[in-house]
DSSP file (Angstrom, degrees, kcal/mol; ACC not computed):
  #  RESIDUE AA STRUCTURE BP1 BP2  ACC     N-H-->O    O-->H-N    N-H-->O    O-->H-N    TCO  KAPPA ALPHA  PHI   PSI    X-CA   Y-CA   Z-CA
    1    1 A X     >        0   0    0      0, 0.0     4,-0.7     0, 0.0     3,-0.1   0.000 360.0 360.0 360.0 151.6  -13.3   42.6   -7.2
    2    2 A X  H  >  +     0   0    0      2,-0.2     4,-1.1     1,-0.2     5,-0.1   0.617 360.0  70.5-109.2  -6.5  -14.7   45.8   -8.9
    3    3 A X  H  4 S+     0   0    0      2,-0.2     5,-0.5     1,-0.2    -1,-0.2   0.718 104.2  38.1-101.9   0.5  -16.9   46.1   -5.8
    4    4 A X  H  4 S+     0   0    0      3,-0.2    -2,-0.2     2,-0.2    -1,-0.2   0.574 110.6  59.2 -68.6 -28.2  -13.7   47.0   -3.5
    5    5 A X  H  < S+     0   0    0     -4,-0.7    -2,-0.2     1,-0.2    -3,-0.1   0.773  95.6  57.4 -77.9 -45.4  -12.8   48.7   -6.2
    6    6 A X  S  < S-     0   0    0     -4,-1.1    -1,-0.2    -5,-0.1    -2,-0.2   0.839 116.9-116.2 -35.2 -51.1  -16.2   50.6   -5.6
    7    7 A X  S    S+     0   0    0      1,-0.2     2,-0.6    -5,-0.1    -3,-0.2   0.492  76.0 136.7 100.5  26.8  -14.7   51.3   -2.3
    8    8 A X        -     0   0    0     -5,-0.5     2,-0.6     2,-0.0    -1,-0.2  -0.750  55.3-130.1 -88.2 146.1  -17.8   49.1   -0.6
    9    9 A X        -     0   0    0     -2,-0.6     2,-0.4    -3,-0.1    -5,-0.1  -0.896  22.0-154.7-100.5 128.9  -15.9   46.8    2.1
   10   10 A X        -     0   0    0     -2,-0.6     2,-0.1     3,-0.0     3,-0.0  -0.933  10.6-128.6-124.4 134.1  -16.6   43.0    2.0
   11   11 A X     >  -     0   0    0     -2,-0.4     4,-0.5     1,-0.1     5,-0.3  -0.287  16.0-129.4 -73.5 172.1  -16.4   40.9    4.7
   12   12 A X  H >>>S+     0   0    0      1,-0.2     4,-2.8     2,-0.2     3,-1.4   0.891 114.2  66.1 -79.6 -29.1  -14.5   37.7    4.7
   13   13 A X  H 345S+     0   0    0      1,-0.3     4,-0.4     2,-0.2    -1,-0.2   0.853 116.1  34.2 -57.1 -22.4  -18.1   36.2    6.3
   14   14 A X  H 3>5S+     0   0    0      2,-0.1     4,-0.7     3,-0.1    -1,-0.3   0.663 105.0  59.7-107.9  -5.7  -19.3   37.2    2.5
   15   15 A X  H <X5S+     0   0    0     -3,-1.4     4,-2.5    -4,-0.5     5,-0.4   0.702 112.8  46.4 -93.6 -34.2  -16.6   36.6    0.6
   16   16 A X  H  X5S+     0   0    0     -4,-2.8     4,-3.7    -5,-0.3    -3,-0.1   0.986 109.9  55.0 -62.8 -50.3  -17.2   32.4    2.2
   17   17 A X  H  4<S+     0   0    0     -5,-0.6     4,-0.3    -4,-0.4    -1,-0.2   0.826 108.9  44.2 -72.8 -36.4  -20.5   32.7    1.5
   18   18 A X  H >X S+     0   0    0     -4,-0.7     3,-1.3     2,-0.2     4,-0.7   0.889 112.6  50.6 -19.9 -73.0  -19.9   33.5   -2.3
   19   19 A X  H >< S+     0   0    0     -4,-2.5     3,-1.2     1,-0.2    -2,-0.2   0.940 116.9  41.5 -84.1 -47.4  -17.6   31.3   -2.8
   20   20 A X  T 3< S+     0   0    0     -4,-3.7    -1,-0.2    -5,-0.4    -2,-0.2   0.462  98.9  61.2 -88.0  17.8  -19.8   28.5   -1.3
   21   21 A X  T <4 S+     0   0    0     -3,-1.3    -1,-0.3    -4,-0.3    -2,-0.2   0.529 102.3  58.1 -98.2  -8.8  -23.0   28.9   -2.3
   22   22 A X  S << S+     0   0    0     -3,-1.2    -2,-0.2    -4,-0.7    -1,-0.2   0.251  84.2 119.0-105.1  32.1  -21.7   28.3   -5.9
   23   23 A X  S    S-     0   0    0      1,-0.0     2,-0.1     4,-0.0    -3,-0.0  -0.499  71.7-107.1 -81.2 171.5  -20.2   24.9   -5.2
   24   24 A X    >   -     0   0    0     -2,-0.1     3,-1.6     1,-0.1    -1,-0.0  -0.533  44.7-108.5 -73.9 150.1  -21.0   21.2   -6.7
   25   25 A X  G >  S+     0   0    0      1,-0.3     3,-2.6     2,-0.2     4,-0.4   0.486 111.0  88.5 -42.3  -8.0  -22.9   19.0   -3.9
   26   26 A X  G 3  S+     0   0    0      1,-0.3    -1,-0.3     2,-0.1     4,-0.1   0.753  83.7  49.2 -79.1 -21.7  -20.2   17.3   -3.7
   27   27 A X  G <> S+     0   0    0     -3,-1.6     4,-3.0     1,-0.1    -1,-0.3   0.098  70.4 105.3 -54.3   0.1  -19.1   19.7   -1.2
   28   28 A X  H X> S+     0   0    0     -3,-2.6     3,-1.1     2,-0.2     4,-0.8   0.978  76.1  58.4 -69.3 -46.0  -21.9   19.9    1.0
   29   29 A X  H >> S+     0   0    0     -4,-0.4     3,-1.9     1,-0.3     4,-0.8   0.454 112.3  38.4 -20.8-115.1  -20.0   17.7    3.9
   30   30 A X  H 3> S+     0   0    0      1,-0.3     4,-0.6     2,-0.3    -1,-0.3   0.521 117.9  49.5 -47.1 -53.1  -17.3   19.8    4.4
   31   31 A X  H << S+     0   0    0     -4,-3.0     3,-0.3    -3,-1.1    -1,-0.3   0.801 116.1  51.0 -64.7 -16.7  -19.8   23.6    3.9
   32   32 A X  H X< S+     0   0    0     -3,-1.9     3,-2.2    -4,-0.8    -2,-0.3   0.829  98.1  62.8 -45.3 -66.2  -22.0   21.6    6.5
   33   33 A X  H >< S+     0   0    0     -4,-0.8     3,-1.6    -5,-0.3     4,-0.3   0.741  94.2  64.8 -33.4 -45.0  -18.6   21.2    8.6
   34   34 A X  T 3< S+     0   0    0     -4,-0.6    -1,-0.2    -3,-0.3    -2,-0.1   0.450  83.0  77.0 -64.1 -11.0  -18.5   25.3    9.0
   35   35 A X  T <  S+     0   0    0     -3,-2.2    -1,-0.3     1,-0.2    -2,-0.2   0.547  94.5  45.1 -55.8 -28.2  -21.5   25.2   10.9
   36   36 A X  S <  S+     0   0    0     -3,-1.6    -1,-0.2    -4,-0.1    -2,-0.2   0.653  91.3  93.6 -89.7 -19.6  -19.7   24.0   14.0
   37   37 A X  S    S-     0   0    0     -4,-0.3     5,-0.1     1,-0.2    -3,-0.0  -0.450  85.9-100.7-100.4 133.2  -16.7   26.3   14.0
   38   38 A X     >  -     0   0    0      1,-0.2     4,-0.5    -2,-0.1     3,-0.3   0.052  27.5-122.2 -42.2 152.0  -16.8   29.4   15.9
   39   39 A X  T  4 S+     0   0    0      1,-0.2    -1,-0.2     2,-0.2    -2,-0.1   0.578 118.3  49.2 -75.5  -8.9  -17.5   32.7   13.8
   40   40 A X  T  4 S+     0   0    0      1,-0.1    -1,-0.2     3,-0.0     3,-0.2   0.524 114.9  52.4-109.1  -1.3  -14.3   34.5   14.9
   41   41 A X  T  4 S+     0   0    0     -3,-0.3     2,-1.2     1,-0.2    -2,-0.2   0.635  91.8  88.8 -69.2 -17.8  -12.4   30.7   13.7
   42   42 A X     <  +     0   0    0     -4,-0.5    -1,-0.2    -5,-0.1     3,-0.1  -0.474  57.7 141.8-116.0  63.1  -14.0   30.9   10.8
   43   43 A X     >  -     0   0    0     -2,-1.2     4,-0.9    -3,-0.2     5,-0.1   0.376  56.8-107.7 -94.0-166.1  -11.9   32.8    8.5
   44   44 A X  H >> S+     0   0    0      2,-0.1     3,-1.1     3,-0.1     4,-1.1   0.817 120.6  56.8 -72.0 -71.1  -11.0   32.6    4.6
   45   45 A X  H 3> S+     0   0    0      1,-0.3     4,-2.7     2,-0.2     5,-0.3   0.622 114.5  40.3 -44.5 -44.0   -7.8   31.4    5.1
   46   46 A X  H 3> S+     0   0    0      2,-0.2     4,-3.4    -5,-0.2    -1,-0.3   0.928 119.0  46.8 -57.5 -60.8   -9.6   28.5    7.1
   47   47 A X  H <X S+     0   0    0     -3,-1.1     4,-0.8    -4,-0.9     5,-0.3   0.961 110.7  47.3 -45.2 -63.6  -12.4   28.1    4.7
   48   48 A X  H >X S+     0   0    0     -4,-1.1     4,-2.0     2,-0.2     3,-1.4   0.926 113.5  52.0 -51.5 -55.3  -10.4   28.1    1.6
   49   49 A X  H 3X S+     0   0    0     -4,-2.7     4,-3.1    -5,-0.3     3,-0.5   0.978 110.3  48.6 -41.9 -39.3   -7.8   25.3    3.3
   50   50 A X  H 3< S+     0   0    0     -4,-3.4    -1,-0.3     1,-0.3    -2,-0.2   0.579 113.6  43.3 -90.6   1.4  -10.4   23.1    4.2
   51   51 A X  H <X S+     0   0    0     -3,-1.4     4,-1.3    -4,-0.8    -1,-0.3   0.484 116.0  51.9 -96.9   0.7  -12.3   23.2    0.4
   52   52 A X  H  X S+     0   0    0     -4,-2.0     4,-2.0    -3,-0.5     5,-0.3   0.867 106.5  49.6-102.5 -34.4   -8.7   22.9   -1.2
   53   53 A X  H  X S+     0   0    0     -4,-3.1     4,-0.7    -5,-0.3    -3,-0.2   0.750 116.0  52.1-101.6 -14.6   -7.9   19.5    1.2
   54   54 A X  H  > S+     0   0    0     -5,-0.3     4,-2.1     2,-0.1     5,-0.4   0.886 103.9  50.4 -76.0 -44.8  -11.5   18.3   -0.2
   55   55 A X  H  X S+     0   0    0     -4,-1.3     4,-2.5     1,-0.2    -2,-0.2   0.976 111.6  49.2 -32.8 -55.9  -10.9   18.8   -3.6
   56   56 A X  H  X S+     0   0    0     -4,-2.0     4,-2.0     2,-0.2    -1,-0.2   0.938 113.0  45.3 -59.6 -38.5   -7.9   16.9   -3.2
   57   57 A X  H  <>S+     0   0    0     -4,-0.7     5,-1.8    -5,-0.3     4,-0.3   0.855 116.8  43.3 -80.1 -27.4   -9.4   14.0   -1.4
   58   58 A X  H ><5S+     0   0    0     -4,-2.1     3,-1.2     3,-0.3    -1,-0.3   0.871 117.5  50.4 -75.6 -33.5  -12.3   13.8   -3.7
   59   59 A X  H 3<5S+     0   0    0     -4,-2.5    -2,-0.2    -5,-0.4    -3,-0.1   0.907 117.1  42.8 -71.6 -51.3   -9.4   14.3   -6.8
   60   60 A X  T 3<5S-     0   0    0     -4,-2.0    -1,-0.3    -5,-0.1    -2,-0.2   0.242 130.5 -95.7 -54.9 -15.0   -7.6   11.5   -5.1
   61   61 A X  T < 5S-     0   0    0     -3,-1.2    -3,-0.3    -4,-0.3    -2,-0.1   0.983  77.8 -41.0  25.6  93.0  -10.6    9.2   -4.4
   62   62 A X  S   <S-     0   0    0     -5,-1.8     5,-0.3    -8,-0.1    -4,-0.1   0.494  84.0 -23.9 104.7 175.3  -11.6    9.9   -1.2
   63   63 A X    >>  -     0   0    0      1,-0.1     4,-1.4     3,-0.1     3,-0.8  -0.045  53.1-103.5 -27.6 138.6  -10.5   10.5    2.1
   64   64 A X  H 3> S+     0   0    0      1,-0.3     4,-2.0     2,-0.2     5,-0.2   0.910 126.0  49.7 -24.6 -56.7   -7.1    9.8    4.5
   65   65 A X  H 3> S+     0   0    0      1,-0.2     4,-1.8     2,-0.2    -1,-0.3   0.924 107.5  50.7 -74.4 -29.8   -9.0    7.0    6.2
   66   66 A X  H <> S+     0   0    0     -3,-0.8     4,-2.7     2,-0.2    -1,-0.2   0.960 110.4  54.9 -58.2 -63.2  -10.1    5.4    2.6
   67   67 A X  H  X S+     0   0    0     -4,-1.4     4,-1.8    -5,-0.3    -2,-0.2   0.752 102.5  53.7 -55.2 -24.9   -6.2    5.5    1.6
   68   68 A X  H  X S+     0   0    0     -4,-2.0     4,-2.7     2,-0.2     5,-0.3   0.987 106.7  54.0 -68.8 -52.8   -5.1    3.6    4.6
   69   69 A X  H >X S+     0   0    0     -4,-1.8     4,-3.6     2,-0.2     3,-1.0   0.914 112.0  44.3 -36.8 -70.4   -7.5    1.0    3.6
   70   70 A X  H >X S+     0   0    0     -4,-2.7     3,-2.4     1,-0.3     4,-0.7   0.785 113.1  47.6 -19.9-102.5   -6.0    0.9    0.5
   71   71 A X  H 3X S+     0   0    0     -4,-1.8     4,-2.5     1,-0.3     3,-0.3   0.577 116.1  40.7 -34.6 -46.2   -2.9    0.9    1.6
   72   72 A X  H <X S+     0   0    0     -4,-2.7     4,-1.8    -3,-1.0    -1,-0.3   0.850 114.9  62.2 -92.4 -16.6   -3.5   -2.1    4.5
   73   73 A X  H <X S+     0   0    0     -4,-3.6     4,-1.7    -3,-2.4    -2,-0.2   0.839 102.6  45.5 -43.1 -34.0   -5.6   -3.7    1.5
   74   74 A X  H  X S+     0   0    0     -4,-0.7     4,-1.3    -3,-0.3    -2,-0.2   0.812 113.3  47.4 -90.7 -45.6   -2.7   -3.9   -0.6
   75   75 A X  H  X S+     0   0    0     -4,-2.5     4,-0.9    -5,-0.3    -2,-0.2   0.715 106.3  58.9 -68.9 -19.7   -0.3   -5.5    2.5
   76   76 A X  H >X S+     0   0    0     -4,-1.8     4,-3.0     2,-0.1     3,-1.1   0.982 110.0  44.8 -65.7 -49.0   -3.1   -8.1    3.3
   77   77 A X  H 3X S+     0   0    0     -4,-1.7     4,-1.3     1,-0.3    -3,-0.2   0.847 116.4  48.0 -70.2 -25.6   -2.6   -9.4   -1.0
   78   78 A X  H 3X S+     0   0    0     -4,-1.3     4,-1.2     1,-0.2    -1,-0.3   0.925 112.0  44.1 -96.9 -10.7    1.0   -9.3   -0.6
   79   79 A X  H XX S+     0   0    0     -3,-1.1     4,-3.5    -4,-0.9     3,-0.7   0.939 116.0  49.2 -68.1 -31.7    1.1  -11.3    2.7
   80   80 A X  H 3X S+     0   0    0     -4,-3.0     4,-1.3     1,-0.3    -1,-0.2   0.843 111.2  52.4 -80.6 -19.2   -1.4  -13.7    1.2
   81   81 A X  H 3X S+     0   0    0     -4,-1.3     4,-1.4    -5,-0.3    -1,-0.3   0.668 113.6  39.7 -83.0 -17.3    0.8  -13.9   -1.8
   82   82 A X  H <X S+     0   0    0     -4,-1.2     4,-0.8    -3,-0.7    -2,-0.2   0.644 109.5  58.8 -97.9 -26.5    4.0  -14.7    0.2
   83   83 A X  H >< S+     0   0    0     -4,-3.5     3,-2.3    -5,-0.3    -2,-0.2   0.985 113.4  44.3 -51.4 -68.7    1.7  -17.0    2.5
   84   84 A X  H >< S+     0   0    0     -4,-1.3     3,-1.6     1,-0.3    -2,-0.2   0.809 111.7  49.3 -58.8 -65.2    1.0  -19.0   -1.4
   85   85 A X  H 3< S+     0   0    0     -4,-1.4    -1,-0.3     1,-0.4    10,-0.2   0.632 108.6  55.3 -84.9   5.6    4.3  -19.0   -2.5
   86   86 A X  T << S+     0   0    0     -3,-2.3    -1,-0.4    -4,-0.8     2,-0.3  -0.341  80.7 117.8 -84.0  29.1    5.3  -20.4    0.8
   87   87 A X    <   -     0   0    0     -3,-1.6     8,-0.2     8,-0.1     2,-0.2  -0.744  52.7-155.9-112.5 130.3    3.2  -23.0    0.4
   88   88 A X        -     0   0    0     -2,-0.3     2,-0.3     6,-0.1     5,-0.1  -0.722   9.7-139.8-124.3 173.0    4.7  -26.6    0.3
   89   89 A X    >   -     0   0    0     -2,-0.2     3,-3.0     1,-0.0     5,-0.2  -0.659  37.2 -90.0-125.5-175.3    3.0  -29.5   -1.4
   90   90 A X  T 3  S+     0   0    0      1,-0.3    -1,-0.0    -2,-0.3    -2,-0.0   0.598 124.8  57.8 -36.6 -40.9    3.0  -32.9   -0.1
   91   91 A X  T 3  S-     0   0    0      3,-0.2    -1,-0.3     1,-0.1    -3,-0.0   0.610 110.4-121.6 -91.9  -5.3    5.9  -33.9   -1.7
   92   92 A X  S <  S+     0   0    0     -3,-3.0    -2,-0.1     1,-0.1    -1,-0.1   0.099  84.4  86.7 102.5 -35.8    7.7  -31.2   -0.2
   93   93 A X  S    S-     0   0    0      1,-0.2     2,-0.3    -5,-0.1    -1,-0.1   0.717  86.6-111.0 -95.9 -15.7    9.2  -29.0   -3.3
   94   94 A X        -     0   0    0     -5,-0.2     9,-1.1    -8,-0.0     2,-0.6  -0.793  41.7 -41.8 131.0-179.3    6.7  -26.9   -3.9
   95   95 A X  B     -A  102   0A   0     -2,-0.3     2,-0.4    -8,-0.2     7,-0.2  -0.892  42.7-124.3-133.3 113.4    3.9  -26.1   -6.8
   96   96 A X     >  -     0   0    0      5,-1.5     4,-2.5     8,-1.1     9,-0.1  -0.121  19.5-171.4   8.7  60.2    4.4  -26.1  -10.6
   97   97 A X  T  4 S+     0   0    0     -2,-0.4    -1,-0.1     2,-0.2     8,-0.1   0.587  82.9  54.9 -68.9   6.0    3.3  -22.7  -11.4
   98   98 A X  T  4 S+     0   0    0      3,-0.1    -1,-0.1     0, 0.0     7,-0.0   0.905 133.4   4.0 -74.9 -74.0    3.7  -24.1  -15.1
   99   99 A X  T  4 S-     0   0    0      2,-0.1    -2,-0.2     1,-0.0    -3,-0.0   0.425 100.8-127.3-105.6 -15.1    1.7  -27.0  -15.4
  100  100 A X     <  +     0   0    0     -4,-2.5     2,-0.2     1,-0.3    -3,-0.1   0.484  64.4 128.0  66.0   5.9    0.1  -26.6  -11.1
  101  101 A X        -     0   0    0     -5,-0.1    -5,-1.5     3,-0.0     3,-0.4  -0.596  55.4-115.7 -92.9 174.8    1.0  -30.1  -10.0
  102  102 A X  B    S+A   95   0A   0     -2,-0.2    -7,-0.2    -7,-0.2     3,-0.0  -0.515  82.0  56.7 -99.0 154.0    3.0  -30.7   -6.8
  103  103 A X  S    S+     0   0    0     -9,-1.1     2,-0.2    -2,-0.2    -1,-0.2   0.290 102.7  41.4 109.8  15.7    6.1  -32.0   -5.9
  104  104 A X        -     0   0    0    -10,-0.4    -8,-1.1    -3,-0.4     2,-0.3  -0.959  68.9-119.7-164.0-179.1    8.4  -29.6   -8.1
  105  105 A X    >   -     0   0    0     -2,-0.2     3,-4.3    -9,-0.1     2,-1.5  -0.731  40.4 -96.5-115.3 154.1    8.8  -26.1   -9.2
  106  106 A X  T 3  S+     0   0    0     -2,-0.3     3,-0.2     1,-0.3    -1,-0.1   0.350 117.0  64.8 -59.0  25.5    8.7  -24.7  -13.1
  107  107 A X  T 3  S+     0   0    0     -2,-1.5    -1,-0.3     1,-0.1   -11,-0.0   0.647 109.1  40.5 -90.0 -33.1   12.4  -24.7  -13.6
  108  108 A X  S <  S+     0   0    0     -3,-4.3     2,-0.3     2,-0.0    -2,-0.2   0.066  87.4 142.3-108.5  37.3   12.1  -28.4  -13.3
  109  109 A X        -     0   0    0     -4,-0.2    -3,-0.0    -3,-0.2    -4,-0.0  -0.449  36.6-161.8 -52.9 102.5    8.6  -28.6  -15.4
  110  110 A X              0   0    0     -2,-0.3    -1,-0.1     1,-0.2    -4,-0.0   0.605 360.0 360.0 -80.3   3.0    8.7  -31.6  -17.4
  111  111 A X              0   0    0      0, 0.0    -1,-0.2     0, 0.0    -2,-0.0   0.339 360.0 360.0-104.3 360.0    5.9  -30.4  -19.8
């Protein structure tokens, strides 16, 4: 900074404020968030973590709680896919995932 360099002393309470008035909107949540936190809490080192672990979540698509959804989205389709292939037909053997009729499986596909 050329204005340390000056010999002028900046605070970190201006060096935040710099940095965060020249963010995208996509940041306001989180510069909104700073509002709460005590002023001697409220450091760079704090500031800085907490735009770098939004950037990532926005980088990522969204938020921890968004990725668990994902995540328990992706274990409902494979239980419902092991429910399906557990699935018996009338006849007992199973469903045809060649031809989709019942009572055998496509290894024994007569079509």
């Amino acid at each position: 900074f050329e204005m340390e360099e000056a010999g002028l002393v900046i605070s970190d309470q201006e060096i935040i404020l710099a940095i965060t008035l020249g963010l995208l909107p996509s940041y306001t949540t989180v510069i909104l968030s700073f509002n709460i936190v005590a002023a001697d809490a409220l450091t760079l080192d704090y500031v800085m973590n907490h735009l770098l672990n939004n950037e990532v979540a926005q980088l990522t698509g969204g938020t921890q709680k968004s990725t668990v959804a994902a995540t328990n989205a992706k274990h409902d389709a494979k239980e419902s896919a092991l429910t399906a292939s557990n699935m018996k037909s009338p006849a007992g053997k199973g469903i045809c995932f060649f031809c989709n009729q019942c009572g055998h499986h496509k290894e024994e596909c007569p079509e």
